[in-house]
N, C-alpha and C positions, 0 to 999 in steps of 0.2 A: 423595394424590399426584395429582396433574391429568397429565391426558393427555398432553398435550407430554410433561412431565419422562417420562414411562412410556415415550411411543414412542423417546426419546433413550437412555433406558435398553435397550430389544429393543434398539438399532441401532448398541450399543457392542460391538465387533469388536477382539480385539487382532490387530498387524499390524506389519510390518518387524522382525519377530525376527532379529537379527543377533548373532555373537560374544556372547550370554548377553545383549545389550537387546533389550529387548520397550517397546512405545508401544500405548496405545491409541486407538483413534479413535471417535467420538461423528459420525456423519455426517448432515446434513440437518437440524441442529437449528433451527427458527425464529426469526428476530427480527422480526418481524412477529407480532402474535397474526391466526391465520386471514386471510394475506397471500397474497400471489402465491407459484407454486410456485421463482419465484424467488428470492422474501427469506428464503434460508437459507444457515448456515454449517455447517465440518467446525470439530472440535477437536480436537486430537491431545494429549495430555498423556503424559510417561514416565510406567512402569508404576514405577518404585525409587522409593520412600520418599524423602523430604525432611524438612529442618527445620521448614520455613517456608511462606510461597506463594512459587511461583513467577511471575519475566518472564514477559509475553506479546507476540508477535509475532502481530499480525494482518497478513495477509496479502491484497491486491489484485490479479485476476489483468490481465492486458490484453485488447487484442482488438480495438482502435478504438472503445472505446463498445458495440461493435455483435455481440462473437460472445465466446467465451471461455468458461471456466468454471473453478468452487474447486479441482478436481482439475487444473491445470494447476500442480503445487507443485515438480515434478522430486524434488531431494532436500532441499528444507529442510526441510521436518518432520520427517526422520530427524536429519539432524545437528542439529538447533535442539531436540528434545524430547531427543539424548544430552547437549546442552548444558547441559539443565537447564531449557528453556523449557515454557511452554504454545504453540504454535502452533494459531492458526485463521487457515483460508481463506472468504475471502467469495463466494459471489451475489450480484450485483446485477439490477435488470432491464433491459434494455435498450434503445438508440437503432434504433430508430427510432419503437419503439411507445412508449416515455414521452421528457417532455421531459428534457436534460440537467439542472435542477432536481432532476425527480425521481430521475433516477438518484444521484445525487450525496446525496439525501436519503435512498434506500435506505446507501449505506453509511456515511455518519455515524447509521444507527438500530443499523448492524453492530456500529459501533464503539459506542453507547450499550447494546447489548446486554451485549458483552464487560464493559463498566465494570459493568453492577450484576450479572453474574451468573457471573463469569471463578472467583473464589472458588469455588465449589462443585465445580470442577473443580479447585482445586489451584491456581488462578492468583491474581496479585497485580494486584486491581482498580487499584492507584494507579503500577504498574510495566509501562506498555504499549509497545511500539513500532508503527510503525504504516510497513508498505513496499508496493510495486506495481512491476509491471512496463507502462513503456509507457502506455495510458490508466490503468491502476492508479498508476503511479510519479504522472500530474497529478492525479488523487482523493485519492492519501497525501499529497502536497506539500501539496493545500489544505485537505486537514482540520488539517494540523499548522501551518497560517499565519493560518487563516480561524476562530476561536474561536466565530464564531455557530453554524457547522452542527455541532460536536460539544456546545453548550451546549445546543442546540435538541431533543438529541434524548436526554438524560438519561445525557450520558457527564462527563467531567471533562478540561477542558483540560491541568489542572496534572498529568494521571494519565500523560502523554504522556512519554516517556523518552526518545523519539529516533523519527528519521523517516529512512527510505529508498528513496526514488525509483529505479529503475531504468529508466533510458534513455529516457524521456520527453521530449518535444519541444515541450509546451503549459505550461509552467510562466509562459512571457511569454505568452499568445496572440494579444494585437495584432500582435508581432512575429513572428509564427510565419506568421499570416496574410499582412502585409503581403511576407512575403520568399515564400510561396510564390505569389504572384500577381503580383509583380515576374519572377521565371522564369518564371512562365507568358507574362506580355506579354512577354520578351525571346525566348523561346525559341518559344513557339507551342504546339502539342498542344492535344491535347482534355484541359480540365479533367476533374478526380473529379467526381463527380455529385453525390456527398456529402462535401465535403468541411469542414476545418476550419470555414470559417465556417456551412456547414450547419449543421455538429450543433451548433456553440455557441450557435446563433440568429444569427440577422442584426441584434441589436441590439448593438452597438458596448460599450453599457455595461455587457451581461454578459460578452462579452469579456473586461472587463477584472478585472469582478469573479471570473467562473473562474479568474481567474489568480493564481498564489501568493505571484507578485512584488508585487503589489498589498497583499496583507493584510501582507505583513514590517515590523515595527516593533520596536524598542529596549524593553527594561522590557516587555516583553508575556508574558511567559513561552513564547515558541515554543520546542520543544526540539531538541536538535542534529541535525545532519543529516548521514548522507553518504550523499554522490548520488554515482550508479554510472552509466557513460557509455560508449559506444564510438563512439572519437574519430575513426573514419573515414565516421560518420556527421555530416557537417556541419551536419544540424538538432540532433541531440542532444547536441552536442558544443556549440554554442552556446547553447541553450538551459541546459545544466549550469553552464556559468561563469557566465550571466546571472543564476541563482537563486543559484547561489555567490556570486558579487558583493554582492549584494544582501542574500546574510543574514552577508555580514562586516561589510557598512555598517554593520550594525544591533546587530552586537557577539551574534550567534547562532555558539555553535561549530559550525561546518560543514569536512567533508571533501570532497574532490570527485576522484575517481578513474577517469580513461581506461582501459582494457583494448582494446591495439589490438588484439590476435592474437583476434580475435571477430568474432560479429557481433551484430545486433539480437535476435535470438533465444535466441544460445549465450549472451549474456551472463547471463542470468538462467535458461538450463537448465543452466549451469555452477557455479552458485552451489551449494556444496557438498559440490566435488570436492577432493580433500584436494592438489590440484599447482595450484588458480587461485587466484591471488595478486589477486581481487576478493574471494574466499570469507574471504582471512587478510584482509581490510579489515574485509568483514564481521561477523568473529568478533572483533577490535582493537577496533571500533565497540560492539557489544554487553557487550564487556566493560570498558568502561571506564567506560560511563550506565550498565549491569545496576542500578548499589545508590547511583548519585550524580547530583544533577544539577547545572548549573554553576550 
């Protein structure tokens, strides 16, 4: 047994014992061999017996690029492992000390991790979904449109079951750009210092290549999607129809679901709660890819 697997093993904790369920968690496990203390994930698997392998939901956390971490999950590990899933949350490393390349290349290794090694923990390497909140909702959107960075990093495109962006704003980025620099000349104020077109680089054609609308094609096998919005956010709210649009064009089944009574934050620390009728999207959504794809 090599070290990794031994230290994953000390570091598995059972945890959210609730009404007779119990879930384990495997915290800190590597996808990187001897990487940055940030290329690692958590896995949460139930503790009850199954037939078979189980779904897995990996998980994106947000934060602008720039701050965030895997322990930002609120309650979906609990309800998604009584579901029946495997849940893992990712690490990435972050903006400002690496380029958005490399970030972006940390979690498609995430996701190549999950795919050869999900199995040993009960998961179903070919039965993935793949969600984020916020910078995580444009990371999950373009690994699940952009087929080079999950081929590049020893995962399977076709392994992909569905994709759920939460309340993300850079799924266009030219346009995300251009509309927040048109308010700025109309309105005036002092620009972000760091802003959108900072972190994406100041070269126009990565832009467009980070962008998800960019990779969406007919016959490509992208898997479905629903994207999760709170529509009194007028960047996110446009940004959600605009990837909607774009993967109906394309003959992608896609859902796309406003939650006014929120905000940017509640909407994805709400995910979970047995009265938000984003959580019954959620759980519609999972169960309907779980065992099928279109």
């Amino acid at each position: 047994m090599n070290a990794t697997r031994l230290l994953a093993l000390v570091l598995m904790v059972p945890c959210l014992e609730t009404a007779g369920f119990a879930q384990t968690l495997v915290r800190d496990l590597p996808y990187v061999e001897n990487g940055h203390e940030r290329q690692v994930l958590d896995l949460y698997t139930p503790d009850k017996p199954a037939k078979g392998k189980r779904p897995v939901v990996l998980w994106i956390h947000g934060g602008g690029w720039q701050v965030g971490d895997k322990s930002d999950v609120a309650l979906k590990p609990k309800v998604l492992t009584e579901r029946g899933f495997v849940f893992v949350s990712t690490n990435y490393r972050l903006l400002p000390e690496v380029t958005m390349d490399e970030l972006t290349r940390d979690v498609a290794r995430a996701l190549g991790w999950v795919h050869r090694n999900v199995a040993e923990y009960g998961g179903d390497p070919d039965r993935i979904f793949v969600g984020g909140h916020s910078a995580g909702a444009q990371l999950a959107a373009l690994l699940c449109t952009d087929d080079r960075w999950v081929e590049r990093e020893g995962g399977s495109f076709d392994a992909l079951r569905g994709c759920i962006p939460v309340d993300g704003d850079t799924y266009d980025i030219p346009k995300i750009i251009m509309t927040a620099e048109f308010r700025q000349a109309l309105y005036g104020g002092k620009m972000f210092t760091f802003g959108h077109r900072q972190k994406f680089g100041n070269d126009p054609a990565k832009h467009i290549d980070f962008s998800a609308v960019t990779h969406v094609a007919k016959d490509k096998g992208i898997p479905p999607f629903l994207i999760l919005y709170f529509p009194g956010n007028p960047n996110t709210r446009a940004q959600a129809r605009r990837l909607e649009s774009v993967l109906k064009a394309a003959d992608v089944p896609v859902t796309a679901y406003g939650k006014g009574d929120s905000n940017h934050s509640r909407l994805n620390d709400d995910l979970g709660k047995p009265d938000d009728p984003a959580t019954q999207k959620l759980y519609e959504f999972l169960h309907k890819w779980r065992s099928a794809k279109p």
